[in-house]
Steps between C-alpha positions, in 0.01 A plus 500: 500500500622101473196322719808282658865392518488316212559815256160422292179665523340216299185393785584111591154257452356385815391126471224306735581148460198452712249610168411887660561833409712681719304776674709843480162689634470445862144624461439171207401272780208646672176445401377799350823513332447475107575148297548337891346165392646401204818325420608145404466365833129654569431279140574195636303525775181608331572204317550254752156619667306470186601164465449376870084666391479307222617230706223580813249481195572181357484369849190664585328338146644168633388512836150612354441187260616262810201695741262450209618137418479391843192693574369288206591177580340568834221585385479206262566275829243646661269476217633124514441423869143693467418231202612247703322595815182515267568173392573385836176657628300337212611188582357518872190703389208312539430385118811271526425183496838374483643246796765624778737300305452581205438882608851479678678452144385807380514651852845438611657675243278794497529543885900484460526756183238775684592472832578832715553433835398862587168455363223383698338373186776309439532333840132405477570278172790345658286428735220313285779322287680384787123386635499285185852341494445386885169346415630332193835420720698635256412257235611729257860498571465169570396363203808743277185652402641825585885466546677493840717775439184754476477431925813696516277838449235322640702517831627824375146693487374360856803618682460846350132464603590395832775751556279778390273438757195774610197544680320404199655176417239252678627265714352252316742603173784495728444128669373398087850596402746344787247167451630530107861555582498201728368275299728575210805494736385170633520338126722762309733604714729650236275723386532743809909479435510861381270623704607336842612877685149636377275210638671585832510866530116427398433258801648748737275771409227267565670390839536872605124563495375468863145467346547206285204216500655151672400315138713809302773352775463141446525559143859717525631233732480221220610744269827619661620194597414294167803514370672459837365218660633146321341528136577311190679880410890462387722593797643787293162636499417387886798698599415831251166487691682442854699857389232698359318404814775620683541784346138630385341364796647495774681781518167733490381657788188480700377123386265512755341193379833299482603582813181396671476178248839394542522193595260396173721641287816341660369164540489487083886695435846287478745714773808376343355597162402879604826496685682464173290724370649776736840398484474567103544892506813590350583799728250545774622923496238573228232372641253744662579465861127542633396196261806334622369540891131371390615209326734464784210441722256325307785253406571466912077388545510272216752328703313528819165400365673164361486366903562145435821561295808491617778817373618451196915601369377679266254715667791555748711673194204668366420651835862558568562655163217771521522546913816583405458733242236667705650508856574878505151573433366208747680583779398863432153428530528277788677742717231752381207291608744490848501873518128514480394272714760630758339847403838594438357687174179528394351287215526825259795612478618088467288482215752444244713215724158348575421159324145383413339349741460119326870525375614574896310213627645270227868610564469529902435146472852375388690465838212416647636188724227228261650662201889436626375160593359431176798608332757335702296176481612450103810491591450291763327217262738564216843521626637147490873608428699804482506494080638811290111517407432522879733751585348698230161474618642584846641818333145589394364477844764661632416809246146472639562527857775769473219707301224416786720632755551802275161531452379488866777562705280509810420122413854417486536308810169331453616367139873435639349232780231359224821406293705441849261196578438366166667171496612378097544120421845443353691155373608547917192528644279796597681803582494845656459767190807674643688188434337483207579836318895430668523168276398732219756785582740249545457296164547873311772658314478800674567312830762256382704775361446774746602249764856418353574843377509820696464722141293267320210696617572790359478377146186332593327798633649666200243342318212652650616870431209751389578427073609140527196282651229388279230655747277215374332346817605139379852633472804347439602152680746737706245764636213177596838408709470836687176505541558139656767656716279825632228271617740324691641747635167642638392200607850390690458845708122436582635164659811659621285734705310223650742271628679484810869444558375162614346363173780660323805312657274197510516522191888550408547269740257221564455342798601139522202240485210514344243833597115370575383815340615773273362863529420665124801731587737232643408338147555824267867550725803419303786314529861653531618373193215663373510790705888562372419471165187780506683764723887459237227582219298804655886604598557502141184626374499787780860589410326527097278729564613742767877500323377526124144554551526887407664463175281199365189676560524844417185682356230234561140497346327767665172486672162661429521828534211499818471244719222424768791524732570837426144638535446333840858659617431803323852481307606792270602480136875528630471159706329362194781613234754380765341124538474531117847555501628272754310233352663162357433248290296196653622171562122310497173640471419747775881452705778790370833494513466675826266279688714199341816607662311595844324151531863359411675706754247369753526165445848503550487762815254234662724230426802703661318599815423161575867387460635829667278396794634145542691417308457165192696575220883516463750788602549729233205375326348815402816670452576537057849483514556436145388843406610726788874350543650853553337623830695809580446596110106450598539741791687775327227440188227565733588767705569728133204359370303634847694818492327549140161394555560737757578819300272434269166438726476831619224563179314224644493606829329817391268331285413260804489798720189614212344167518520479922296858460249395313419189668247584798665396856363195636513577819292856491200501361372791215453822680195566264320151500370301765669260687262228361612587167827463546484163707312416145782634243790368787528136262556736175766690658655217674484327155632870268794524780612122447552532098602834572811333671475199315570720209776673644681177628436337149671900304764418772570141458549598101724762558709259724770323423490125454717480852285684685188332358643198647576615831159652518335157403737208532716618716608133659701418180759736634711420809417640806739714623496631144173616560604664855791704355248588194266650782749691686649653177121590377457680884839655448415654165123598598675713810755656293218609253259553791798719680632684163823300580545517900463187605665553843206689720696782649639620148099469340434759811818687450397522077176634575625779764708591237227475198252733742722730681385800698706857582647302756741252331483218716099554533288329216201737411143451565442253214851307618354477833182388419641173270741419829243551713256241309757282568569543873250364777471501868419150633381473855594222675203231555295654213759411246251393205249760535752793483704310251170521298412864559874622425541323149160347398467791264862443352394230283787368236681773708586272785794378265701766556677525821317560819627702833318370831521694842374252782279685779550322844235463728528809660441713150884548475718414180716220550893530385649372239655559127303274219813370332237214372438362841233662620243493174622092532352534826239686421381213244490218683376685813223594320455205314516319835208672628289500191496094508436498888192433637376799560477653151287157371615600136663160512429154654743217525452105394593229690842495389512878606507596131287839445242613270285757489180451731247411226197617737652813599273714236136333574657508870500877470165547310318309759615734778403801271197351491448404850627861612200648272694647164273495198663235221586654172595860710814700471581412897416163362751512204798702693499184737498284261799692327715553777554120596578458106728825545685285820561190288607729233751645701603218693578353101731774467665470795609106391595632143699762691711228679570289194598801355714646736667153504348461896448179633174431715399215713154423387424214308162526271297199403597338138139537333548875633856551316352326211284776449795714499624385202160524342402741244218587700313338793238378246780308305580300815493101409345351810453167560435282817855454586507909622138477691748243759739767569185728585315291700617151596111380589330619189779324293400168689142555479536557111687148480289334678233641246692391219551157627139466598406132363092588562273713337611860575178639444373342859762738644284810395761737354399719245734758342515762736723572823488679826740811596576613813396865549476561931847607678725312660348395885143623385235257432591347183286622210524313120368648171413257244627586093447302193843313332268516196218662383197372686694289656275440756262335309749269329648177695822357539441122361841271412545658128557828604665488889809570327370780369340616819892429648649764256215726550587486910883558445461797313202653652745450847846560336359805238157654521508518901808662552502668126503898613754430791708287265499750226561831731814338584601414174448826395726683743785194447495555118521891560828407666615160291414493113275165535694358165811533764275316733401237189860367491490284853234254633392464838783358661734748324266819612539402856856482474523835347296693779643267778788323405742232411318192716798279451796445725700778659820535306713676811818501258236722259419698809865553604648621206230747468508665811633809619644573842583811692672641800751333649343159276633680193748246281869677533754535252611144539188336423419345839192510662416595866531178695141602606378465162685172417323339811181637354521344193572151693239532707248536159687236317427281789073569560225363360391669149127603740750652744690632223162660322416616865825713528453660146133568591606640790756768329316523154121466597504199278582152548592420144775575304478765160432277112855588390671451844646716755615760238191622448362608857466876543652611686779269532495266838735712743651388850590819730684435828259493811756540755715289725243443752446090518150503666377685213246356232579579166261767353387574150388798250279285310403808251881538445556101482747593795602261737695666846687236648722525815828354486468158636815336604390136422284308271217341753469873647395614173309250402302511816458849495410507115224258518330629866472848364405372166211281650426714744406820262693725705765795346293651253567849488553795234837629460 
């Protein structure tokens, strides 16, 4: 049959283009198959193998004839040296009778050709030749006998000697050999060219040994600084020896010799030339950073040892340059050694941030107050004029003092008043540095432009973007301008936080005639012109870096993986990744992006507080008009931008819910450790929670928009009442989210009967019940706060949602009445009434009847635990402790629950208090002495007087500590006595540093004292109030949120905004009762206090709502009171309801009005 469809049988061939047969047996494959390893294919790789052997042979025969070659000429060499040393040996034998000299030209060479340095042999012939060229003095060479060049290997072959130093080199070889190299250095100094980082490395093996004879020392001193000290040596070469010094010598660790012989070998070495020597690295990065931290040090006791000379530029940049590199790993160790001595950790497990003892020593001594001193005093004898070269040599030492502050943080204060009373000679005269470094700011590029041009900054700062700086520590002209500007900046707010409002003014406006004497901060004040000119370009700035901040630094440089930071805080690798992450490129050594824009933002908050507290600088001054011209646009902008950072925060919320879980609670101490321990771990935690929310705040001010950065951190460029309507709309969308959409609180009740109903249909279930009933409480009357506590203390955030109260009289019985609104108003301020009385002491009041929270309330109550017998450091001792915290708490929440619900209360807080509001945290508070006068009117004048104190303060006998009082009010009074600073006892207030001791007072009294009070209140108001709401007012504009309006009564405002009812009620033609019109001429024509009385009166509150009459909730209402004449008026303040009897004239009403509103009288619930 046909095979196919093709009609022939014929078989078609089968072709492998690839060079194979085509297998037909499936079985021709496997290896016992027959003929399975043959074929074209299995050829050519038999034949490719075969040649690759061949190949491996011929290789094999090379490799073989180079091993026997070299083996050959090796052993003809050391056939050679052998001769020679047999030579060499015959010519010191005893049957020579040849001279040194003339023994030396046979003996030189020999010695140089046969020398091993690993031979002991060897070294002992050096040793004998050397023996004869110092007792000939090296006639040899100097007659050309022998030519120069042969001292090259000379050199050579007593390095190696002296670098391969053992137990069996004598002594005597070693101090034969340095004696050799010196002399040859002193009159051939060229010869140890090539062999300048050898001579070095072999001087500091010498200077390691602990056991080395004081001659061996004498000699290594000449040697190492031959070539340094002034020689007839070319200054190429000087300086190569200056850098292998450096470099080979220096930077080794454990010259024990050189640091107990320092000051020999300084008194011999050119600073300015070894600080060009360190400036010469091309990129410090390569460099090992442990031989970076030793040369570091040994560079920093040079510099010390040299006592008589005064600081040289250079050494400044060469010191700034490697500080600067290094200041990660220096302040590392120096919070380390911290940790240890505070027995935070133990030395072991801080091995690895722990720094040598002699490099410690060496770097603790840089803001030492001599070392500032020295420093600041070569500027002080070479600043004659503010030159371009002067402003870049203030640049440098502006670098260095930014990095010392980096680098000891704990010293910043200390290094901020060493540079605070410097005085620097200009073309004017000696000056205060702060002037100073403001000449320099001024005379920049950076200022000139930033100060015309609102978004000249950004291009600027554009510049300094992770990528585009040069990351050199000279840098370009425009970053030495920023450093210029930082140190400024740091300095401005030191000063800033020492002077009073009196030096201040006095200084934008100075008094007429000529002053007898000027105070160091009346001298550093500035004038308004001045003033102006700073605060338009930190406006600017500010704007920069909060509006386009997030966009010009995204994806910084991230930092080392572990920090000392995160071992003492115990931080996990999440934190770690997330600071890597969040990290930003760095605008000068040691200062980030981040801590750029925050000591920006609080040089220009300072400057606002001062002007928002009286006011210096012109109306609208702060306001940027130019870039926010469309206000109502702004509004609408912000509220979609909140509604989206909204929506999309609920991750983060759960993530911070995470990180709130695994940080330990502060205020309860480990159930499995003692209490001792955890008084000992309580700064770690304290420190993990802060960059736990520090991180947060920074993930959240990234994801925000630029509008809301600015409202969060500049606020004040925005109007106002922009800001008001901003806050309302940001409570009105957190209750509609908070609610699920039912703002009004009698459909959010009515949604959740619904959500959890029961069989019964109007009945919620168990689960309904139990989220109404969280929300209900039954007040007695004349315990308000107490039960107020116990009903919703546990509620938490919950306390935004609506709340039902039920008032028990004094007979146990409910009172009547409907909550429309009124009676949780009353329930507010009732309570809020009584917390702030005198009975509760959670608050006290100033003379200006401002309050505050009593800052002695806590020791208050730990001295009566004590007196009453209760162990410290107990449970009982601890649940006291944490229910007065719980009470401020609460009493926080209650406040944010006013501003919330839009209610107006008539208490009026103290400004440094409200500051604090608007503060990240309490630790972030800016005090100065300005807020220790609202506190206390007597300490403020006693700290003047100190200030102004033309004596010597130090007869006074303050030292830096204070006294608290711990006893009770009307018991005996009773004072503990705390340190401002560490040891402070033992360290005296003298005229340098009483400004110092001046800050210290004002924030021990305005922070530390009342710290846990202060912060238990801001906790519960920031439950209630989102503190970046909080962020967008100052003082002034907080109290007028929780209080209101302070200005004028507008009774037209009032009138069209009121309601009436009854026979009051407007008709269909418009008219009003004639009642009502003589009401509204009787307020037309009183006083605006009688005015403020009547609305106090009827509203609980003598000041009017931000945005007017509109706003008040609920609405101001007049009911008829009947047609009785003798009868006073009455009111419903919870309501805002005013009853009012239909008077038939004007001077009846009046009359009545103001009797029963002076008299009290009429309150009642309705």
């Amino acid at each position: 049959m046909f095979g196919s469809f093709t009609g022939s049988s014929k078989k078609q061939r089968k072709v492998d283009l690839s060079g194979g047969q085509r297998r037909e047996n499936p079985f021709s494959g496997t290896s016992w198959a027959p003929g399975s390893h043959s074929g074209p294919s299995k050829s050519v790789e038999d034949a490719n193998k075969q040649r690759e052997e061949r190949q491996r042979q011929r290789d094999r025969l090379r490799a073989t004839l180079n091993v026997q070659r070299i083996w050959r000429g090796q052993q003809t060499r050391n056939s050679l040296r052998q001769a020679r040393r047999q030579a060499l040996d015959e010519l010191y034998s005893g049957d020579s009778m040849l001279e040194p000299e003339e023994r030396l030209l046979q003996a030189v060479p020999l010695v140089l050709a046969s020398f091993q340095a690993s031979r002991p042999a060897d070294v002992a012939r050096l040793n004998v030749v050397v023996g004869d060229l110092l007792q000939t003095n090296f006639h040899c060479f100097q007659s050309q006998a022998i030519h120069q060049t042969r001292l090259i290997n000379l050199v050579r072959i007593l390095l190696a000697s002296l670098e391969s130093f053992k137990a069996s080199h004598s002594d005597a070889h070693t101090e034969t050999f340095l004696t050799a190299i010196n002399e040859i250095l002193q009159r051939w100094p060229e010869s140890a060219e090539r062999n300048l980082a050898s001579l070095y490395k072999a001087l500091a093996k010498q200077v390691e040994r602990t056991d080395i004879p004081g001659s061996v020392l004498e000699v290594v001193l000449k040697v190492a600084v031959a070539l340094l000290h002034e020689t007839q040596a070319p200054d190429a070469l000087r300086q190569a020896a200056y850098r292998a010094f450096a470099w080979n010598f220096l930077t080794q660790g454990g010259l024990s010799q050189f640091e107990g012989n320092t000051q020999a070998f300084a008194a011999h070495i050119d600073l300015d030339m070894l600080s060009e020597s360190l400036l010469d690295v091309p990129d410090l990065s390569t460099q090992d950073e442990s031989a970076r931290i030793w040369l570091l040090a040994h560079f920093i006791g040079i510099q010390r040892a040299q006592t008589g000379e005064s600081l040289h530029l250079l050494y400044l940049k060469a010191l700034y340059t490697h500080l600067a590199a290094l200041s990660t790993r220096v302040r590392d160790g120096i919070k380390a050694h911290s940790a240890a001595a505070t027995n935070q950790k133990d030395e072991a497990a801080l091995a690895s941030f722990l720094l040598p003892p002699y490099v410690f020593s060496q770097l603790r001594s840089l803001p030492d107050a001599v070392e500032i001193e020295k420093l600041l005093d070569k500027f002080t004898l070479n600043q004659n004029e503010l030159s371009a070269a002067d402003s870049h040599d203030a640049s440098f030492l502006a670098g260095y003092i930014l990095t010392l502050v980096h680098c000891f943080p704990e010293s910043g204060d200390e290094i901020r008043m060493r540079l605070y009373l410097a005085d620097i000679s200009t073309a004017h005269g000696r000056i205060p540095a702060v002037k100073f470094f403001w000449s320099a700011l001024s005379c920049t590029t950076i200022f000139s432009v930033v100060l015309t041009d609102q978004e000249a900054a950004r291009d600027l700062l554009g510049q300094l973007r992770p990528g585009n700086s040069t990351n050199s520590i000279g840098g370009s002209m425009l970053e030495k301008e920023w450093r210029t500007t930082l140190l400024f900046l740091e300095l401005y707010i030191f000063v800033l936080r020492l002077t009073d409002d009196e030096d201040f003014f006095n200084g934008l406006y100075p008094p007429l005639g000529e002053r007898k004497t000027v105070s160091r901060i009346g001298a550093s004040a500035f004038s308004l012109e001045e003033t102006t000119r700073l605060s338009l370009f930190l406006r600017n700035l500010g704007f920069t870096l909060h509006w386009y901040g997030p966009d010009l630094f995204k994806g910084g440089v991230s930092r080392p993986a572990y920090r000392i930071d995160d071992f003492l805080t115990g931080s996990t690798l999440r934190s770690r990744l997330e600071s890597q992450k969040d990290s930003s490129g760095s605008v000068a050594i040691g200062i980030d992006f981040s801590a750029f824009r925050d000591l920006v933002t609080t040089a220009v908050h300072m400057l606002y507080e001062r002007d928002s507290r009286r006011r210096f600088l012109p109306q609208d001054h702060w306001l940027m008009k130019q870039k926010f011209k469309d206000l109502d646009e702004f509004l609408q902008a912000v509220i979609v931008d909140f509604e989206q950072q909204q929506q999309g925060g609920e991750d983060d919320d759960e993530e911070e819910e995470v990180d709130d879980d695994q940080a330990m609670d502060l205020d309860e101490p480990p159930r499995f450790s003692t209490y001792s321990s955890h008084l000992q771990s309580l700064h770690a935690r304290l420190e993990l929670q802060k960059r736990h929310k520090k991180a947060s705040e920074e993930r959240n001010r990234k994801a925000a928009s630029p509008r809301l950065n600015i409202l969060r951190n500049m606020p004040f460029i925005i109007p106002f009442d922009v800001r008001v309507q901003i806050f309302r709309q940001f409570v009105y969308l957190d209750m509609g989210n908070r609610r699920e959409g039912y703002v009004d609180p009698d459909q959010w009740r009515l949604a959740i009967m619904n959500r959890h109903r029961g069989n019964n249909p109007f009945e919620p279930n168990s689960h309904g019940r139990d989220v109404l009933g969280r929300h209900h409480g039954e007040i007695k009357r004349g315990q308000l706060f107490s039960d107020a506590m116990k009903a919703f203390y546990e509620l938490g955030v919950g306390l935004k949602e609506p709340i039902q109260i039920t008032f028990i009289d004094k007979f146990g019985a409910p009172e009547a009445g409907i909550d429309g609104g009124g009676v949780t108003k009353e329930f507010l301020t009732s309570v809020t009434n009584e917390a702030f009385g005198d009975e509760e002491g959670l608050f006290v009041t100033n003379k200006k009847n401002a309050y505050f929270p009593n800052p002695c309330a806590v020791d208050q109550l730990k001295e009566s635990l004590r007196e009453a017998g209760t162990p410290e450091g107990t449970q009982l001792w601890h649940d006291n402790i944490s229910k007065l915290l719980q009470q401020y708490e609460f009493l926080g929440r209650i406040i944010g629950k006013c501003m919330y619900e839009g209610i107006l209360i008539d208490i009026v807080f103290a400004g440094f208090f409200l500051l604090k509001w608007a503060s990240e945290v309490d630790s972030s508070f800016r005090t100065n002495i300005n807020d220790l006068r609202e506190l206390d009117e007597e300490l403020y004048q006693g700290m003047l007087r100190l200030k102004n104190f033309d004596g010597d303060v130090k007869d006074l006998g303050l030292d830096f500590t204070i006294d608290d009082q711990v006893s009770a009010p009307g018991r005996p009074l009773k004072t503990i006595t705390r340190d401002l600073l560490p040891d402070g006892e033992n360290i005296a207030v003298d005229n340098k540093n009483r400004p110092l001791y001046i800050s210290y007072v004002a924030r021990h009294r305005l922070v530390n004292q009342p710290g846990p009070q202060t912060r238990a209140f801001l906790r519960g108001l920031t439950t209630i109030i989102d503190p970046a709401w909080l962020r967008m007012f100052n003082q002034n504009e907080l109290q007028w949120l929780v209080g209101g309006d302070s200005s004028e009564i507008d009774v037209e405002d009032l009138r069209a905004h009121t309601d009436y009812s009854g026979p009051y009620m407007i008709g269909d033609d418009g008219e009003e009762h004639p009642t009502i019109k003589l009401f509204w001429q009787v307020m037309h024509g009183l006083e605006d206090s009688e005015r403020r009385e009547v609305l106090k009166y009827v509203t609980s509150t003598p000041r009017a709502p931000l945005l007017g009459f509109s706003q008040l909730r609920p609405r101001f209402t007049i009911r008829f009171g009947g047609a009785d004449q003798e009868r006073l008026p009455s009111a419903s303040t919870c309501v805002n309801l005013l009853k009012l009897p239909a008077y038939e004239s004007a001077a009846v009403l009046k009359n009545k009005l103001l009797y029963a509103v002076q008299a009290g009288a009429g309150f009642d619930l309705s």
